[in-house]
C-alpha positions as CSV (number, residue, x, y, z in Angstrom):
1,X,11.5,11.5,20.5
2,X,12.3,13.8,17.3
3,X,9.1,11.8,15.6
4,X,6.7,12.5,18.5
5,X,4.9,15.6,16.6
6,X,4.6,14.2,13.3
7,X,1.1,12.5,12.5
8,X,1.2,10.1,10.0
9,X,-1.8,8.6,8.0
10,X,-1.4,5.3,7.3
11,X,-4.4,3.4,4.9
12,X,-5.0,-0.6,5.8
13,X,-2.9,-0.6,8.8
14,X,-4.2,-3.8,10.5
15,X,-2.5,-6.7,7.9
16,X,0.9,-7.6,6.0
17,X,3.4,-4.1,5.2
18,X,0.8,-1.9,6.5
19,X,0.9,-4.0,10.2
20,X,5.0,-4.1,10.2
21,X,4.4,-0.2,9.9
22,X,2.7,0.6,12.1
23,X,4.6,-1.3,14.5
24,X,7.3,0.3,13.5
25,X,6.5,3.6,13.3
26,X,5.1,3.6,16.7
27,X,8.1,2.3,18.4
28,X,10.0,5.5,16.8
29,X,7.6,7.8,18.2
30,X,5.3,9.2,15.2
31,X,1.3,8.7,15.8
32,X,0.1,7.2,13.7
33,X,-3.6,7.1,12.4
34,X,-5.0,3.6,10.3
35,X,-7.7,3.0,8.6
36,X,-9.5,-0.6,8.2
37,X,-12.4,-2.2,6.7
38,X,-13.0,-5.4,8.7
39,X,-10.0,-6.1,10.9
40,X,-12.2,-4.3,14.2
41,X,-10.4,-7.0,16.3
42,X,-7.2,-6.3,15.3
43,X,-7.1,-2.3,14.6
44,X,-8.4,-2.6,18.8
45,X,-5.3,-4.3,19.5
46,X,-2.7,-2.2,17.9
47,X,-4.6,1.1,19.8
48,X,-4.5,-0.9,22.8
49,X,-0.5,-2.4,22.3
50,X,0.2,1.9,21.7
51,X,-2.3,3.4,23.5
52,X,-2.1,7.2,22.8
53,X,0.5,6.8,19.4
54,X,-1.8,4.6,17.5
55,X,-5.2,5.4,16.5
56,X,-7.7,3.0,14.0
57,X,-10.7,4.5,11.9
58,X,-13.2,2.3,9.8
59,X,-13.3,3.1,6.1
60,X,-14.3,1.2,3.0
61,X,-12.0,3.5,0.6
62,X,-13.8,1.7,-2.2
63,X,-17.0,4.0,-1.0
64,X,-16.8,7.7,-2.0
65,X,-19.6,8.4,0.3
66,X,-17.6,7.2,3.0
67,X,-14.7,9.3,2.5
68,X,-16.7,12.3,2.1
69,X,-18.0,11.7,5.6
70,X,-14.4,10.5,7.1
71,X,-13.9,13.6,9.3
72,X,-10.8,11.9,10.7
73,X,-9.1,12.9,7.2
74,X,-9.4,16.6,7.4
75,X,-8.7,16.4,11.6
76,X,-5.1,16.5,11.0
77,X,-2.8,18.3,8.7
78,X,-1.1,15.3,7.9
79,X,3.1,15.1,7.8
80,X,3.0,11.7,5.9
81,X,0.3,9.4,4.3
82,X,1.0,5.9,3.1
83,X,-1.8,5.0,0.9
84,X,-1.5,1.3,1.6
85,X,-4.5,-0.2,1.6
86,X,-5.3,-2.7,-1.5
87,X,-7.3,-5.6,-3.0
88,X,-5.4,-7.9,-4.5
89,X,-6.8,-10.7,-6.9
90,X,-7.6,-13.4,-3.7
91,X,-8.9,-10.8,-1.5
92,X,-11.0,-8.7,-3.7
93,X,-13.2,-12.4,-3.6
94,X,-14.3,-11.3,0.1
95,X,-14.8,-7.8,-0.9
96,X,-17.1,-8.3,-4.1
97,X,-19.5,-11.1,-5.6
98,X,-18.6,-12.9,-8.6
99,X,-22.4,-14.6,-9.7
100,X,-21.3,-14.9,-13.4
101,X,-17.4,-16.0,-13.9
102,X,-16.9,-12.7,-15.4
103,X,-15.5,-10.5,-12.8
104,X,-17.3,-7.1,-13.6
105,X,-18.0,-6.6,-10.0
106,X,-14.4,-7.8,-8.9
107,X,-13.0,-5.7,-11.6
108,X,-14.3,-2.5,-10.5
109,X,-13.7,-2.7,-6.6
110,X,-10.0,-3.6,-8.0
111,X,-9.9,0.1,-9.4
112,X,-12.5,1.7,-7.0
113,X,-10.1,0.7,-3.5
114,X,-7.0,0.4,-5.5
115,X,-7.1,3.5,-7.4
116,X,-9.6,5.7,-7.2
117,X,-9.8,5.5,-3.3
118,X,-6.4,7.1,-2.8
119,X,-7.3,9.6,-5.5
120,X,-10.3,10.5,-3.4
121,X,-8.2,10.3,-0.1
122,X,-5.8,13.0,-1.7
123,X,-8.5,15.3,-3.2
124,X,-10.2,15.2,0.5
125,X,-6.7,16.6,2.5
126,X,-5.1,18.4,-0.4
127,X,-6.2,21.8,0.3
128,X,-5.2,20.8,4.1
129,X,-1.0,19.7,3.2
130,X,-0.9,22.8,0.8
131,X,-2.0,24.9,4.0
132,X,1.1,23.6,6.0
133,X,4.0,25.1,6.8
134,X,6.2,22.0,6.5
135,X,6.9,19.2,4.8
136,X,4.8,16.3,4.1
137,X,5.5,13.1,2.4
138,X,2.9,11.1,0.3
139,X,3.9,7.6,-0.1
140,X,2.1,5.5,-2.7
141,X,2.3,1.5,-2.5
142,X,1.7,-0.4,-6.2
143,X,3.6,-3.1,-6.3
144,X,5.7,-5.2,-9.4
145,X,3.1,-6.3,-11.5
146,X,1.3,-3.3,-13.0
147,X,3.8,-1.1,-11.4
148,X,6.2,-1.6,-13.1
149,X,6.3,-5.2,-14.9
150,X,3.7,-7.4,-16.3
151,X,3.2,-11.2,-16.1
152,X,1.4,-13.8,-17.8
153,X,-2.2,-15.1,-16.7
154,X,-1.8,-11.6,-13.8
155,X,-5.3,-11.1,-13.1
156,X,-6.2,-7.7,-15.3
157,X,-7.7,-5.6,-12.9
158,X,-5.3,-6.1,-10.3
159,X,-2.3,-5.1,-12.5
160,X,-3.5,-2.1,-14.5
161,X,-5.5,-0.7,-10.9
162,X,-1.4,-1.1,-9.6
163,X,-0.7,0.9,-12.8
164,X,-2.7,3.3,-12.3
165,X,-1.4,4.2,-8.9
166,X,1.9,4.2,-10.0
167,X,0.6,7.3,-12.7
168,X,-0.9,8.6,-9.5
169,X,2.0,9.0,-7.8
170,X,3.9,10.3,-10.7
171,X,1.1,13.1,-11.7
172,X,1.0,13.9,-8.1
173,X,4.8,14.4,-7.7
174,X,4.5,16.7,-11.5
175,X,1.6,18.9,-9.6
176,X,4.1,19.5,-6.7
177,X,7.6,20.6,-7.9
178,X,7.0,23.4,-6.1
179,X,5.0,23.0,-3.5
180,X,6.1,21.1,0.4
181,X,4.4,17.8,-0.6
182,X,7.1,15.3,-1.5
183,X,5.7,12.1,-3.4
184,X,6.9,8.5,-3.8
185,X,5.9,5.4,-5.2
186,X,7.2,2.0,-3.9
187,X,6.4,-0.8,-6.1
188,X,7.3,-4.0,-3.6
189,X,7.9,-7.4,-5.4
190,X,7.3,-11.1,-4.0
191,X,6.0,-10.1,-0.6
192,X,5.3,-12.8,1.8
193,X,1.7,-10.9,3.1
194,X,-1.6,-12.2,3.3
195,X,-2.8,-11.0,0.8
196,X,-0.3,-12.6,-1.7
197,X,-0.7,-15.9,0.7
198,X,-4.5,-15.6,-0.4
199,X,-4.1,-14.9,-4.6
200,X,-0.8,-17.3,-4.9
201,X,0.9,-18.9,-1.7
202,X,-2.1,-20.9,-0.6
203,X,-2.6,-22.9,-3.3
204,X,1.1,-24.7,-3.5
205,X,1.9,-27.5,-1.6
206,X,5.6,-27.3,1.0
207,X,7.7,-28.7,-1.9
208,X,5.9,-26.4,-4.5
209,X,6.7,-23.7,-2.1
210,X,9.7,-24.8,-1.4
211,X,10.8,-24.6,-4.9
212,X,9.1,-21.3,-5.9
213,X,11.1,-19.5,-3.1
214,X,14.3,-20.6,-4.7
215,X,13.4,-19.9,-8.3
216,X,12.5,-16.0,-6.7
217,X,15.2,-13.1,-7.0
218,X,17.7,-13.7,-4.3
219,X,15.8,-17.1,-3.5
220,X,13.1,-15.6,-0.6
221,X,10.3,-13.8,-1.0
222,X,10.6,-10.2,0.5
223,X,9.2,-10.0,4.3
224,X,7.0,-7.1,5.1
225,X,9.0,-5.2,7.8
226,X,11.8,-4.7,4.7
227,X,9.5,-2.5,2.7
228,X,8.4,-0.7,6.0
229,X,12.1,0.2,6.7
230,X,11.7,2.0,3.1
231,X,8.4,3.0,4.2
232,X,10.1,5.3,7.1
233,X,13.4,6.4,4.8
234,X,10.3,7.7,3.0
235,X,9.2,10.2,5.7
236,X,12.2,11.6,6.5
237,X,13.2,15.2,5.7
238,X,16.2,13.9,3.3
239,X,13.6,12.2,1.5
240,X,12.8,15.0,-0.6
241,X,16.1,14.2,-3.1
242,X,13.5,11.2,-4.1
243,X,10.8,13.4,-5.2
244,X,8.5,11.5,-8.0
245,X,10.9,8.6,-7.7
246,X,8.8,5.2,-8.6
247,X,11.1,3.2,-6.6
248,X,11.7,-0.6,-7.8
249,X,11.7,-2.9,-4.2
250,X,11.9,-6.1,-5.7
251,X,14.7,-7.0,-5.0
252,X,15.2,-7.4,-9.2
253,X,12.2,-9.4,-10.1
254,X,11.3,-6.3,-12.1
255,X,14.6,-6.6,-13.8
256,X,13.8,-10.2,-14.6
257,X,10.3,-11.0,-14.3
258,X,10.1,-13.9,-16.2
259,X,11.7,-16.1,-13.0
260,X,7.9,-15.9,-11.9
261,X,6.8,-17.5,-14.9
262,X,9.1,-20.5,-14.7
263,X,9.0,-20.6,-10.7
264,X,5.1,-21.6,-11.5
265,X,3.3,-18.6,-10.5
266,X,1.4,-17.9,-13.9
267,X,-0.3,-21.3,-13.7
């Protein structure tokens, strides 16, 4: 296969866009390296399902110690990294106490896994991709809200962290006009992952769904192996046209964000 030389890193591989890519990036032949924090049982059975393509590290990207010590990153001169992983505002409850209503604690892992942990991932294998001889393609996941909308009642945290990897991606693809290094953002909208089943889906009942999905852009939510599709435009060597592109996968909720507000999701 034309794919089977290129390594690809791929951060929070084991759930939601990040699973549907590294399914599909495995069936087209690239090897592909995930991270996880606490899916052991599931990273295992991806490395198992493609043994010798896929390939599953630990790593709380939340922890600068821990990337510091992540020898995995600097193993590999990487031809693509999708800086998936995230916290979003019902999942960052598992990662971080809450003892006071407030959020402090909640607030900062939002920026320290969101943010600042692919800023750290980048300054770790920078020195690495600017080594190489070819291409390779950073691909930075924000999403809608803080990306490139806002809502009502969105938790704060979660939105400007988003935000701020959206200016990631953006400085990023500034620093290398002329360098190998392609960048992209993809800001997904309405995605039907666990993580948005945990902050939002959860709570409705089948006809509150029901009618939520129909108030969306193009009635649906967007299904995860859709922005993986993207995802693997992404690494391709045409790519490169797309250079610092912040690219708006929402199928137009970011044209029109207020259909969240009176589908029911701000309240």
């Amino acid at each position: 296969m034309e794919n089977s030389n290129k390594k690809i890193l791929l951060t929070g591989g084991t759930q939601g866009i990040g699973e549907t890519t590294v399914h599909l990036l495995a069936k087209m032949g690239y090897e592909v390296h995930i991270t996880y924090r606490s899916s052991s049982e599931k990273a295992k059975k991806l490395t198992e399902q493609y043994s010798g393509k896929v390939f599953a590290y630990k790593l709380d990207q939340g922890d600068p110690e821990a990337i510091k010590k992540a020898e995995f990153l600097t193993k590999h001169s990487w031809d693509g990294i999708i800086f998936n992983a995230a916290l979003g505002s019902g999942t960052v409850k598992d990662y971080a106490k809450d003892d006071d209503n407030l959020g402090f604690e909640r607030d900062e892992a939002m920026f320290k896994v969101n943010a600042l942990g692919p800023l750290w991932i980048y300054k770790v294998v920078k020195e690495n991709l600017l080594k190489k001889e070819s291409k390779s393609k950073l691909i930075f996941i924000s999403s809608v809200g803080g990306g490139l909308a806002a809502f009502p009642y969105f938790t704060l945290s979660d939105g400007m962290s988003k935000s701020a990897v959206a200016f990631l991606g953006k400085q990023l693809a500034a620093e290398n006009t002329h360098t190998l290094i392609d960048v992209f953002v993809v800001c997904p909208g309405a995605t039907e992952t666990p993580m948005f089943v945990s902050s939002t889906l959860s709570k409705m009942s089948h006809e509150e769904r029901k009618k939520f999905d129909l108030a969306q852009s193009k009635q649906r939510l967007i299904q995860p192996d859709e922005i993986s599709y993207w995802i693997e435009k992404l690494l391709r060597e045409e790519s490169t046209v797309l250079h610092g592109a912040v690219i708006d996968a929402t199928m137009g909720l970011a044209s029109r964000p207020g259909i969240q507000t009176e589908a029911g999701l701000s309240h």
